[in-house]
C-alpha positions in Angstrom: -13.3 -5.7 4.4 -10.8 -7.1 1.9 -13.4 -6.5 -1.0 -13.5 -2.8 -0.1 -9.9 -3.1 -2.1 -11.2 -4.3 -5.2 -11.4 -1.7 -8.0 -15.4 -1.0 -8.3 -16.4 -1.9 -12.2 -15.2 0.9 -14.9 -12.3 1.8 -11.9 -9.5 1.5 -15.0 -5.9 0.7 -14.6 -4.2 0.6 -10.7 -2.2 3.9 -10.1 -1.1 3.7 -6.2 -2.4 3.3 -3.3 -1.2 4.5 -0.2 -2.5 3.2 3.8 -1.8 3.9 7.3 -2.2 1.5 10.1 -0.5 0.6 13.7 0.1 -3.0 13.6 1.0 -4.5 10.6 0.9 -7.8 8.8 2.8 -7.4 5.7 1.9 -10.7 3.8 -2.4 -10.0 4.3 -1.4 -6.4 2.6 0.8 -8.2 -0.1 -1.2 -11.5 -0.9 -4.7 -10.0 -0.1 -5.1 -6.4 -0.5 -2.8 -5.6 -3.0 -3.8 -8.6 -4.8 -7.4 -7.4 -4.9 -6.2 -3.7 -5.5 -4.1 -5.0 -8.8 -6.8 -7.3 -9.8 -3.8 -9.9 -9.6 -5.4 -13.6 -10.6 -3.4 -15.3 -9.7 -3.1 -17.6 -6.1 -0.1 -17.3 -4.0 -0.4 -20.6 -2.4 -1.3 -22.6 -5.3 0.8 -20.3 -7.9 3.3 -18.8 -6.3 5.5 -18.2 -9.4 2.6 -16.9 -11.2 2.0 -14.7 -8.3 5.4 -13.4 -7.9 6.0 -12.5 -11.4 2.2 -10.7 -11.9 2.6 -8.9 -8.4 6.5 -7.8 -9.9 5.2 -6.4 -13.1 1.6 -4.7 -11.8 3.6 -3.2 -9.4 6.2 -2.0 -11.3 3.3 0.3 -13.0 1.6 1.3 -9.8 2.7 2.9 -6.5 2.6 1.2 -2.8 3.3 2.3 0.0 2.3 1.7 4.1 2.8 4.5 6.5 3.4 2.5 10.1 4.0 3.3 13.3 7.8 2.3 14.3 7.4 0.2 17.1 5.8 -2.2 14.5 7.5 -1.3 11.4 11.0 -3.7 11.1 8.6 -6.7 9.7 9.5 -8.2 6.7 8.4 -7.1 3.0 8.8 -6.9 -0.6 11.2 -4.5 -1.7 8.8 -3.5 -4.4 6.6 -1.3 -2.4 7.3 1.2 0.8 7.2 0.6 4.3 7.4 4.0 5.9 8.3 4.0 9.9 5.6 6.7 11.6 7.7 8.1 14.9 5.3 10.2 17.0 6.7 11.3 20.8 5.1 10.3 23.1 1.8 8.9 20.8 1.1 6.1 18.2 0.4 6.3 14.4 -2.8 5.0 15.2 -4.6 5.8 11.8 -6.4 3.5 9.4 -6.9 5.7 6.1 -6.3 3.6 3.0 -6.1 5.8 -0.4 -6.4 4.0 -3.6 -6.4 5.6 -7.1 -7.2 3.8 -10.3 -7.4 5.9 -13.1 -11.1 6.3 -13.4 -11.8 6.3 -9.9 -10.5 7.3 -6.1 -11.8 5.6 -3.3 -10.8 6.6 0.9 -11.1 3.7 2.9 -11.8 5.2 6.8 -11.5 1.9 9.1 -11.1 0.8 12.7 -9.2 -2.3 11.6 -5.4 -2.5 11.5 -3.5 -4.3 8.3 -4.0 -7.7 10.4 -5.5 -11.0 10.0 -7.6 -10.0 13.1 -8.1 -6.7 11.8 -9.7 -7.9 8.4 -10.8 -11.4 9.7 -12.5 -11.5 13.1 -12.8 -8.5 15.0 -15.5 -6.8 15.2 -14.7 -3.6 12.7 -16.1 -0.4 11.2 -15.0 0.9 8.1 -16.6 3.7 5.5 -15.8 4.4 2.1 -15.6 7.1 -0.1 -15.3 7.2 -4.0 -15.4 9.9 -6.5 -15.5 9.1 -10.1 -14.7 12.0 -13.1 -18.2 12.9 -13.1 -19.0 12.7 -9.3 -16.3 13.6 -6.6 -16.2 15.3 -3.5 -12.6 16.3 -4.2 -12.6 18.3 -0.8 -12.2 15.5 0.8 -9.6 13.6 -0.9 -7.3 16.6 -0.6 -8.0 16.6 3.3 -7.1 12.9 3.0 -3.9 13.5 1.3 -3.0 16.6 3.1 -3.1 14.5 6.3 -0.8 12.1 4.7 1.4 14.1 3.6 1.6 15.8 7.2 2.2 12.4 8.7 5.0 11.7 6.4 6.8 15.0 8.4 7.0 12.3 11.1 9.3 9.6 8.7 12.7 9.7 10.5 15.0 11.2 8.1 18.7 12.8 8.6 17.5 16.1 5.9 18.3 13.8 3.1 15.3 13.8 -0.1 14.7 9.9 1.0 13.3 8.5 -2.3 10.4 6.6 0.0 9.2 9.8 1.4 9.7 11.4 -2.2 7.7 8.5 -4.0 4.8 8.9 -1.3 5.0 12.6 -1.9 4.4 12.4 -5.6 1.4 10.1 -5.4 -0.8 12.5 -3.3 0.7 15.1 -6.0 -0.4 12.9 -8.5 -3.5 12.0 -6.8 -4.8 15.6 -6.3 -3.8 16.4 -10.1 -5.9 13.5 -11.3 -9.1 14.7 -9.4 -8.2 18.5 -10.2 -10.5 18.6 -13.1 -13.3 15.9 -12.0 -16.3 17.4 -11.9 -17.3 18.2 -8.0 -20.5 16.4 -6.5 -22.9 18.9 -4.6 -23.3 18.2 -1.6 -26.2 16.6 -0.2 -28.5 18.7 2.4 -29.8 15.1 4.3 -26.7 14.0 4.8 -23.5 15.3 4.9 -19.4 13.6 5.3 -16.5 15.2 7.1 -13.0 13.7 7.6 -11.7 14.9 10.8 -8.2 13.9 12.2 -5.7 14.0 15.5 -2.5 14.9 14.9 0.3 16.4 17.3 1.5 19.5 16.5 4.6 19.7 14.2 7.3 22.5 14.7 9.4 23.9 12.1 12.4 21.7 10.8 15.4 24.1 10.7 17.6 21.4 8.8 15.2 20.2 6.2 13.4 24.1 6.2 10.1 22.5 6.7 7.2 24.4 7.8 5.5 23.0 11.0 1.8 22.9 11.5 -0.3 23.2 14.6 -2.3 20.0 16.5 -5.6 18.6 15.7 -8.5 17.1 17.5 -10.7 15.0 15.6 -13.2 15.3 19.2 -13.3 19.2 18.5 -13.2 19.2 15.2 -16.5 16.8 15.3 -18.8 19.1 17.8 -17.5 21.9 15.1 -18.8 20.2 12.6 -22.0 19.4 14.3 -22.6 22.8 15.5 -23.0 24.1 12.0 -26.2 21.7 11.9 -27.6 23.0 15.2 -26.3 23.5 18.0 -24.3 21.2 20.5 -24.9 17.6 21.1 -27.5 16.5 23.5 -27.0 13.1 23.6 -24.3 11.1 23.0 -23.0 7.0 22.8 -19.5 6.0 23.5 -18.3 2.6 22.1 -14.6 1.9 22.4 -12.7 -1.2 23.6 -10.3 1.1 25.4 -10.0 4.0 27.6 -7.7 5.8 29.6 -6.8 4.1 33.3 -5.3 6.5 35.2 -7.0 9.3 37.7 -10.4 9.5 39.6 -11.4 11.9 36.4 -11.3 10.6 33.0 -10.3 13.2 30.5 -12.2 12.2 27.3 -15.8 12.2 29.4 -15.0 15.0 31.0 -13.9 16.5 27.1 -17.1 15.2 25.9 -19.7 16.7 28.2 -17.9 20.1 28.7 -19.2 20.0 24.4 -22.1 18.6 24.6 -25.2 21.5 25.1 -26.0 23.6 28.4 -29.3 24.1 30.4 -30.8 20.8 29.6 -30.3 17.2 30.9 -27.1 15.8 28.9 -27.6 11.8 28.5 -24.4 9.3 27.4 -24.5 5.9 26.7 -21.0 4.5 27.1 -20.7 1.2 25.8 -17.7 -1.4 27.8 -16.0 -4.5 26.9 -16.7 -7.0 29.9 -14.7 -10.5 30.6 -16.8 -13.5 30.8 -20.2 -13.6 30.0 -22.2 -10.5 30.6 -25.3 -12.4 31.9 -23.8 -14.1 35.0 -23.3 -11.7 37.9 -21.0 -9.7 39.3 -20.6 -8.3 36.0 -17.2 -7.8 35.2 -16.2 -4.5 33.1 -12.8 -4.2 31.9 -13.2 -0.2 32.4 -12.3 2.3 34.7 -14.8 3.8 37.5 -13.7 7.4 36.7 -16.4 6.8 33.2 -18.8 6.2 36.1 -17.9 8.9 37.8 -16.9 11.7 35.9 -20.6 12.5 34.1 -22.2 13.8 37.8 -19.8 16.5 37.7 -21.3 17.7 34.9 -25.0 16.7 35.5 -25.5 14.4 32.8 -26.9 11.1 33.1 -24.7 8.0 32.3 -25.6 4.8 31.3 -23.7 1.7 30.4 -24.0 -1.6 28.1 -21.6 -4.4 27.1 -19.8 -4.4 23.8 -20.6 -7.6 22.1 -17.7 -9.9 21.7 -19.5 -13.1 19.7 -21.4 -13.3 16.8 -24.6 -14.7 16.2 -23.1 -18.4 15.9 -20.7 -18.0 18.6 -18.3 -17.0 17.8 -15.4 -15.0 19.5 -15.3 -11.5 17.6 -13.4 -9.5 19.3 -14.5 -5.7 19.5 -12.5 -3.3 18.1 -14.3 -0.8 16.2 -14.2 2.9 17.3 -17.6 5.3 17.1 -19.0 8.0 19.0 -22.5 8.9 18.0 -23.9 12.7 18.7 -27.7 14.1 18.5 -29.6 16.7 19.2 -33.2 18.0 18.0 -31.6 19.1 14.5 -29.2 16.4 13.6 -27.8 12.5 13.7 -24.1 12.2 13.6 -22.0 9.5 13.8 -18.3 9.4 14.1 -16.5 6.4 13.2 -12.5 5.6 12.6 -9.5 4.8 14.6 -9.9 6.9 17.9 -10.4 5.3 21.0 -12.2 7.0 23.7 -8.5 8.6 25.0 -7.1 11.6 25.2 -4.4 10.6 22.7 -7.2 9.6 20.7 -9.5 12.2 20.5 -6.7 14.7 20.8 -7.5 16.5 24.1 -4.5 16.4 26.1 -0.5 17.5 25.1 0.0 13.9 23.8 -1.5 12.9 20.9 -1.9 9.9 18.6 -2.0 9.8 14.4 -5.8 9.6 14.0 -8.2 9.4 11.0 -12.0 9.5 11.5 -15.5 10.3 9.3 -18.2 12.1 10.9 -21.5 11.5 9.3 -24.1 14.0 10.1 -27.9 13.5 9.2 -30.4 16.4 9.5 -33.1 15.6 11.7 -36.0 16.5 8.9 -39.3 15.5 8.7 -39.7 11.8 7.1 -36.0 11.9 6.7 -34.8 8.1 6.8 -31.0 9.3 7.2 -30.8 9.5 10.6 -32.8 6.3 11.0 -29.9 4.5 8.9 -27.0 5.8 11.1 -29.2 4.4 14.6 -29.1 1.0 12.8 -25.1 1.2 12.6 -25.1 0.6 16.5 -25.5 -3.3 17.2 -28.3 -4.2 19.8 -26.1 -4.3 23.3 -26.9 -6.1 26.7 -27.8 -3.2 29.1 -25.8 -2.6 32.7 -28.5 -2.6 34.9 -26.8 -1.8 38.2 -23.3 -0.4 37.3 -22.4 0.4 41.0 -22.7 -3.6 41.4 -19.9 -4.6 39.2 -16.6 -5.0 38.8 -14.5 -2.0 37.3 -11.4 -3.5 36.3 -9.9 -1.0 34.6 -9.3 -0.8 31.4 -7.1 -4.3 30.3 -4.3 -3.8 28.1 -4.0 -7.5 26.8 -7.6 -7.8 25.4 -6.7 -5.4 22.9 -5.2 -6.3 19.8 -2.8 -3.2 19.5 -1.9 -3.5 23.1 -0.1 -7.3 23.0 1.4 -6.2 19.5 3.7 -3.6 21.5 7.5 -4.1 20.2 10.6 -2.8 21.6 11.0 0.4 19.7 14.2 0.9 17.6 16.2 3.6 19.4 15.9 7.5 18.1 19.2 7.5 16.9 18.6 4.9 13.6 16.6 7.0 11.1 17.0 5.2 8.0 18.2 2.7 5.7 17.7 1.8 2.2 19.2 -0.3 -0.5 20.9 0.5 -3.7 19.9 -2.2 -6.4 22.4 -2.1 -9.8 25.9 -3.3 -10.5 27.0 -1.6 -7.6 25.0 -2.9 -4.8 25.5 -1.1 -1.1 23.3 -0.5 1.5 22.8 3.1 3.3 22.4 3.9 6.6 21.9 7.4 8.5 22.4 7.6 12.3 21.3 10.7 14.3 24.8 10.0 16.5 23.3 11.7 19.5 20.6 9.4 20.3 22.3 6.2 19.5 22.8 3.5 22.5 26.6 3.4 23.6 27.1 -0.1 22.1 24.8 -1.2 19.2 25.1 -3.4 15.8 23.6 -4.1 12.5 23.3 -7.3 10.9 21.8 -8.3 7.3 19.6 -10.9 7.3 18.6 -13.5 4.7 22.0 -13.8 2.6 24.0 -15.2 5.3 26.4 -11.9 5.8 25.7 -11.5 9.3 27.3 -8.7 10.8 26.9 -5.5 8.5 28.1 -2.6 10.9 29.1 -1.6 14.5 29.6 1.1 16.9 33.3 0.4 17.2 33.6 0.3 13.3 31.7 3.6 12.7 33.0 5.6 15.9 36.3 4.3 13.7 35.0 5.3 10.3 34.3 9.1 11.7 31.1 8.9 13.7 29.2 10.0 10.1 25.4 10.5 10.1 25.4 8.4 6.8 27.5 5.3 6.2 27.3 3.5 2.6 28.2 -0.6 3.2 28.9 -2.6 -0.2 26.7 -5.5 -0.8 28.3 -8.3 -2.6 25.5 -11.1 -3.0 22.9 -10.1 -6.0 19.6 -10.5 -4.1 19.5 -7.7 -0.9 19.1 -8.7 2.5 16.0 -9.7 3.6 16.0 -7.6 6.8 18.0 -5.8 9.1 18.9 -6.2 12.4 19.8 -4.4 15.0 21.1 -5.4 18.5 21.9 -2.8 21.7 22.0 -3.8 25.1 18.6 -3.6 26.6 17.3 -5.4 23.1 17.1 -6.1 19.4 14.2 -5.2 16.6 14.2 -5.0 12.9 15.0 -1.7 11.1 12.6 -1.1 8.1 14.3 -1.0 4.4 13.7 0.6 1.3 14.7 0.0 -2.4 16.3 3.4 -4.1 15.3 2.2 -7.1 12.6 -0.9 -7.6 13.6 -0.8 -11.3 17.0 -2.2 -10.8 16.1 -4.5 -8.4 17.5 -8.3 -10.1 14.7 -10.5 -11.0 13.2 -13.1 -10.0 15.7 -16.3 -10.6 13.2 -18.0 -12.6 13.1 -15.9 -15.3 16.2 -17.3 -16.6 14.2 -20.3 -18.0 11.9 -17.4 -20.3 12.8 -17.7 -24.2 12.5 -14.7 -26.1 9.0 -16.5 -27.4 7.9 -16.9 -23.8 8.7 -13.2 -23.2 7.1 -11.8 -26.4 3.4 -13.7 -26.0 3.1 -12.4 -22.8 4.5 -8.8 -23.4 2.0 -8.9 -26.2 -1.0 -11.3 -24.5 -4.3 -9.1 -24.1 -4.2 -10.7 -20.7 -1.0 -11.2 -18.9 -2.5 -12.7 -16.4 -3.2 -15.8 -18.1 -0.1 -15.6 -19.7 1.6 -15.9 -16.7 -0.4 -18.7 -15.3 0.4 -20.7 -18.6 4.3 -19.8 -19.0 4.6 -21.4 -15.5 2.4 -24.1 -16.0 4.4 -25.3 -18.9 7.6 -24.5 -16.8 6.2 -26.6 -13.6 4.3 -29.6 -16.0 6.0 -32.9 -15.5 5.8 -35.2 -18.5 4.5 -38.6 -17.9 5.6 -40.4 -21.1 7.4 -40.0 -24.2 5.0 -39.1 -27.2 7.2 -39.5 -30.0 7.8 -43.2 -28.4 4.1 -43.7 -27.5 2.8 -43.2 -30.9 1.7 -45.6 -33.1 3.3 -44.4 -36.0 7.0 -44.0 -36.7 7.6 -39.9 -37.1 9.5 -40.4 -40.1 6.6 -42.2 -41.8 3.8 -39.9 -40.4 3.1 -37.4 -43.4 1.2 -35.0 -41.2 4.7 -34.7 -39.2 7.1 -34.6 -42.2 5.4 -31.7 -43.5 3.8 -30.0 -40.4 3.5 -26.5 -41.5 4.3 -25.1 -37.9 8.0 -25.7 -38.6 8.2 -23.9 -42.3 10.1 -20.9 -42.2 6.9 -18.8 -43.9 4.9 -20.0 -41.2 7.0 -18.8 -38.6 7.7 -15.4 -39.9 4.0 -15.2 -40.2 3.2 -16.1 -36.7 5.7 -13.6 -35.2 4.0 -10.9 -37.3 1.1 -11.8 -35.8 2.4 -11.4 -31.9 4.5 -8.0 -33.0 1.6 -6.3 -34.0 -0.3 -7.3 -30.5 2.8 -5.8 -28.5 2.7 -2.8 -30.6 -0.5 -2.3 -30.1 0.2 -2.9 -26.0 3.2 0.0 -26.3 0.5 2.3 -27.9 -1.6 2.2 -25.3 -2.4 4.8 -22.9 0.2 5.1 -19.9 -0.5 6.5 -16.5 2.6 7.3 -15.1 6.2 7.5 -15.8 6.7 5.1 -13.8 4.6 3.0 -15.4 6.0 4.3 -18.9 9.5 3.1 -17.4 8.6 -0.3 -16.3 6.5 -0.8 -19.8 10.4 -0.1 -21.3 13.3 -1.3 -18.9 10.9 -3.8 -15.8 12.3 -7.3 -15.8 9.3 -8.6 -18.5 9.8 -5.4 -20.7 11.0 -3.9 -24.0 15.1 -3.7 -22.8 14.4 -7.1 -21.7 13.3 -9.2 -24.5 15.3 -6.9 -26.9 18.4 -8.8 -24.7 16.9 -11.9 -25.2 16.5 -11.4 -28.8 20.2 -10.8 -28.8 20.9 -13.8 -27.6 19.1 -15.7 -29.6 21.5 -14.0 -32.4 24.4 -15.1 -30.2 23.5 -19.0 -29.8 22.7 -19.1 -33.0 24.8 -22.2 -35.5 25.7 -21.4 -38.7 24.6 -18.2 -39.8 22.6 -16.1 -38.2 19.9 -14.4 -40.5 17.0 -16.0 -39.6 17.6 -14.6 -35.7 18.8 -11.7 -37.1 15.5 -11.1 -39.2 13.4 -11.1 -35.7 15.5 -8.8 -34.0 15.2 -6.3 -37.0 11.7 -7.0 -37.2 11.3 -6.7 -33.5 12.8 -2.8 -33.8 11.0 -2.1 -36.8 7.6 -2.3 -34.5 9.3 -0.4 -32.2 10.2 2.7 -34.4 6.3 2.3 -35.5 4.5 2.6 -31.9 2.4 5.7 -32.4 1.2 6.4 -28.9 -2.9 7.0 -28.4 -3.0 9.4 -25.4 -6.6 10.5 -23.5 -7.5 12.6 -20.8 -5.7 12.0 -18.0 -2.6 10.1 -19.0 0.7 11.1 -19.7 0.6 13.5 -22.4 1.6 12.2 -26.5 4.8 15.0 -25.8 6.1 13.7 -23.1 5.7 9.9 -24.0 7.7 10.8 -27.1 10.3 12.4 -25.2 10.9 9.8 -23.6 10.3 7.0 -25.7 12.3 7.7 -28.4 15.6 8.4 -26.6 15.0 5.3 -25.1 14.8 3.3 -28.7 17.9 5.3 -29.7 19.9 4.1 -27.1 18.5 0.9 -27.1 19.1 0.8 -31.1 22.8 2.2 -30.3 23.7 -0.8 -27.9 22.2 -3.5 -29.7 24.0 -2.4 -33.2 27.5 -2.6 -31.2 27.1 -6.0 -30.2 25.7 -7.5 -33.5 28.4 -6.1 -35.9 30.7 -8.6 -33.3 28.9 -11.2 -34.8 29.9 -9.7 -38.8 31.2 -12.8 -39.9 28.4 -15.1 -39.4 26.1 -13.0 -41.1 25.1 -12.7 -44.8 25.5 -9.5 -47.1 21.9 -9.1 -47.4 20.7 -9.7 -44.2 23.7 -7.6 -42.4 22.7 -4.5 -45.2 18.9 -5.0 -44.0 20.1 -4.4 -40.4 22.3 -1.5 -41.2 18.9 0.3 -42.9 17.3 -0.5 -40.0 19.6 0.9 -37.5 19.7 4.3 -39.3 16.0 4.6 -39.8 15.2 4.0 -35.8 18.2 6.3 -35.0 15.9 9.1 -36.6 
């Protein structure tokens, strides 16, 4: 399943992506799916530096962000992309809809499988995917995808503030739904046919934030709609889910399911179990209520049962944890596949609901017609329940399922957010809804040894406000935050204001201006990357200048090695400014991209510092250092931007770009004229020409 987030060939440059899930694991999402989404080359165990500073600068281009629900939310994880707490009453954000945009393509990811070593590594799964291209996209369907998004981010605790989180998820789908405005729309095909259908709660109006509400959905009704249009309702129907409801002699999702399913005939289910132990040795024990035994001879349809499988053809233990509900009659195939378990909350047939995404795939029963052939194949070959009267019901067994032992202790109502303000003035913000906070409570900062950040006595103190700002001395931000009341403690989830003015990494305080330039202007950064820190990390065995067999002062070769003229030099930089230049002319995505290619920590601002410095540490006079920093603007003032379909328009990057160099030129040209006296007439007059001509 990790593939499924590698950009298919011709994909283009990463734009966002944007996923949902209940449980979490945040370093398989950083080290393995947006590694594959980025196309990052880098390892993280054998590289890590090389990791970390690709990861830092794709990222700083593209969006990221993880919608999760908040009982699982608090985990730890890079500032650089969005964890976004999920808090439904009295249900789960149960969803598993990834959606990733590169700039030639959009693909929907519709899964069973959490963001979880077991949910991408051994369970047993089921994920679809769906990708339009310019010129083939069902568009339809990403804007249902992204309109369920953006109605799941109306459950984001917030206190009515614009959080920049919520706003920065917001503007992808924006940006998403631009992008695939003008892509030209596939027809549909008549053999088989795609439908995202959802569970959602309903969402009343917000009278603070003057949000409009919407009403609930049921991804069960909204399935048999669908189905309906093919033919009629359901005859038949197969149930595989590794959870169901335990409560009552009636179970409410059966009972949902045959009141659908079509009238006057013989209605048939197959409902498939999970069972403890082996299912060949008898009693057979089902870890499943009765009332699915039960419930169908109310409604005179004829039940029968199998085992899910939970090993694998060598053996092995693979859990079951996929999700699908399959659905025929004499006209069509359909199967439904996602995150809903066979549950009320799931489906979305009782007053509490769950966060679900699912794709119903229905296949006209024509003649000839493989299609519904290929969705019977889907379901795995099960072992049968012969005689389900003779074995044990158990009930359904909360501790064989994955989501189940995740459970956390939930942080209470009354913490809604908190996010961090990078810069010179560093603080962190939090926002209380004061009636729904515990009587005694604290919040401690974790990873920069501050302990203690904030308590009830100190804000009851402070005025009781819904939003308290705490300065932050230390230059890195806390690594999490804490927060203790008396029945517990979790972690509340952060966010970065601003990624852009987050510090850098601490390495990158060994990177020379040289270093900085080949890779800003390297056709692959990648392997740029890989070699700055290879050189940085290489430990030399021996002493060359020592081991050699000739003195250095006697070596010709060496006493007139060209690399160290001054010509050669000046002719090798030329060479590297015209590779960046051509880099800054290149088509840019987003402005957030456009920013990063400017001010991120391996960017213009940057290595325009660096050049300074360079001027700075400089003996004697200053000229020749002086000459590359001139040059260096000089390519600047000459980027003429190539824009194409799709990116940000010529205007705009212009707009933007040249304010930018004129207040870049502005700053710079203050601190060199400090340094008047080490610099010669000529050179300092060749700067001053320079100056004006970029301040055009």
């Amino acid at each position: 399943m990790l593939e499924l987030w590698r950009p298919p060939r011709g994909a283009g440059e990463a734009v966002g992506c944007l996923t949902t899930t209940y449980t979490f694991d945040p370093g398989l999402f950083d080290e393995q799916c947006l590694a594959r989404f980025l196309e990052i080359e880098s390892e993280p165990n054998r590289e890590d530096l090389a990791f970390l500073l690709e990861r830092e600068t794709r990222l700083g281009c593209a969006y990221a962000g993880v919608l999760v629900d908040h009982t699982q939310a608090g985990v730890d994880h890079s500032l650089r992309w969005d964890v976004l707490p999920v808090r439904i009453y009295g249900g789960k954000q149960h969803a598993k809809l990834s959606l990733l945009a590169w700039t030639k393509r959009i693909r929907l990811i519709v899964a069973s499988a959490n963001l979880t070593e077991a949910g991408y590594r051994s369970n047993r799964e089921v994920a679809i995917t769906l990708d339009a291209s310019p010129g083939e996209a069902d568009v339809r369907q990403i804007e249902a995808a992204a309109e369920f998004v953006r109605r799941l981010l109306a459950f984001v605790p917030s206190a009515g503030q614009s959080m920049p989180e919520v706003q920065r998820a917001l503007g992808f789908l924006e940006q998403v739904e631009r992008q695939v405005a003008d892509w030209t729309q596939v027809r549909p095909s008549r053999a088989l046919r795609q439908h995202l259908v959802f569970t959602l709660p309903k969402r009343r109006d917000n009278p603070v934030t003057g949000e409009a509400g919407f009403d609930a959905r049921s991804s069960l009704d909204e399935a048999i709609a669908q189905c309906r249009r093919y033919g009629g309702s359901p005859t038949n129907a197969w149930v595989a889910s590794p959870f169901f409801d335990s409560d009552g002699d009636s179970d409410a999702a059966t009972s949902a399911l045959c009141k659908s399913m079509a009238r006057g005939i013989t209605r048939r289910l197959a409902i498939c179990v999970p069972a403890l132990g082996d299912p060949e040795e008898e009693p057979l024990r089902l870890a499943a209520p009765t009332s699915l035994r039960n419930t169908p001879r109310k409604y005179s349809a004829v039940v029968g049962f199998e085992v899910l499988p939970q090993r694998d053809g060598d053996g092995n233990l693979r859990p079951w944890h996929a999700k699908m509900l399959a659905l025929q009659s004499k006209m069509y195939s359909a199967l439904l596949a996602g995150s809903s378990n066979f549950t009320r909350a799931g489906l979305g047939i009782g007053p509490r609901r769950n966060a679900e995404a699912n794709l119903l795939t229905v296949a006209e029963q024509r003649p000839h017609a493989r299609e519904p052939g290929d969705l019977e194949v889907v379901w795995p070959e099960m072992v049968q329940v012969v005689e389900p009267e003779k074995a044990e019901w158990l009930g359904s067994k909360p501790e064989l399922d994955e989501e189940e032992r995740a459970a956390a202790m939930p942080l209470p109502v009354g913490f809604l957010s908190a996010s961090y303000v990078a810069g010179d003035q560093r603080r962190v913000v939090l926002c209380f809804d004061a009636a729904h906070l515990p009587p005694t409570w604290s919040v401690l900062a974790r990873g920069q040894d501050r302990g203690e950040l904030l308590n009830q006595d100190e804000w009851t103190a402070g005025g009781r406000n819904e939003t308290i700002v705490v300065t932050w001395q230390p230059v890195q931000p806390p690594e999490r935050l804490l927060v203790r009341w008396p029945a517990g403690e979790t972690f509340w989830p952060m966010n970065v204001e601003d990624a852009r003015r987050l510090p850098p990494p601490a390495e990158l305080g060994e990177m020379s201006a040289d270093d900085m330039l080949m890779i800003l202007a390297a056709s692959d950064p990648s392997a740029a990357f890989r070699a700055w820190t290879r050189r940085r990390q290489k430990e030399v065995a021996f002493d060359d200048e020592l081991d050699t067999a000739i003195p250095t002062d006697l070596d010709p070769l060496r006493r007139y090695d060209l690399r160290s003229t001054f010509l050669h030099r000046i002719r090798s930089r030329a060479r590297v400014l015209a590779a960046l230049r051509h880099n800054l002319q290149r088509p840019v995505w987003s402005l957030q991209a456009l920013q990063w290619r400017l001010e991120g920590f391996i960017g213009i601002k940057p290595l325009a510092e660096r050049l300074l410095a360079d001027v700075a540490a400089a003996d004697g006079q200053v000229d020749e250092a002086l000459l590359t920093l001139a040059d260096f603007l000089i390519v600047l003032r000459e980027v003429e931007y190539e824009s194409i379909e799709g990116a940000v328009p010529k205007a705009h990057f212009s707009r933007v770009y040249r304010s930018f160099l004129r207040d870049l030129v502005v700053e710079l040209d203050e601190k060199v004229r400090g340094y008047r006296g080490r610099i010669g007439k000529d050179m300092m007059g060749f700067w001053d020409r320079v100056v004006e001509r970029c301040r055009t």
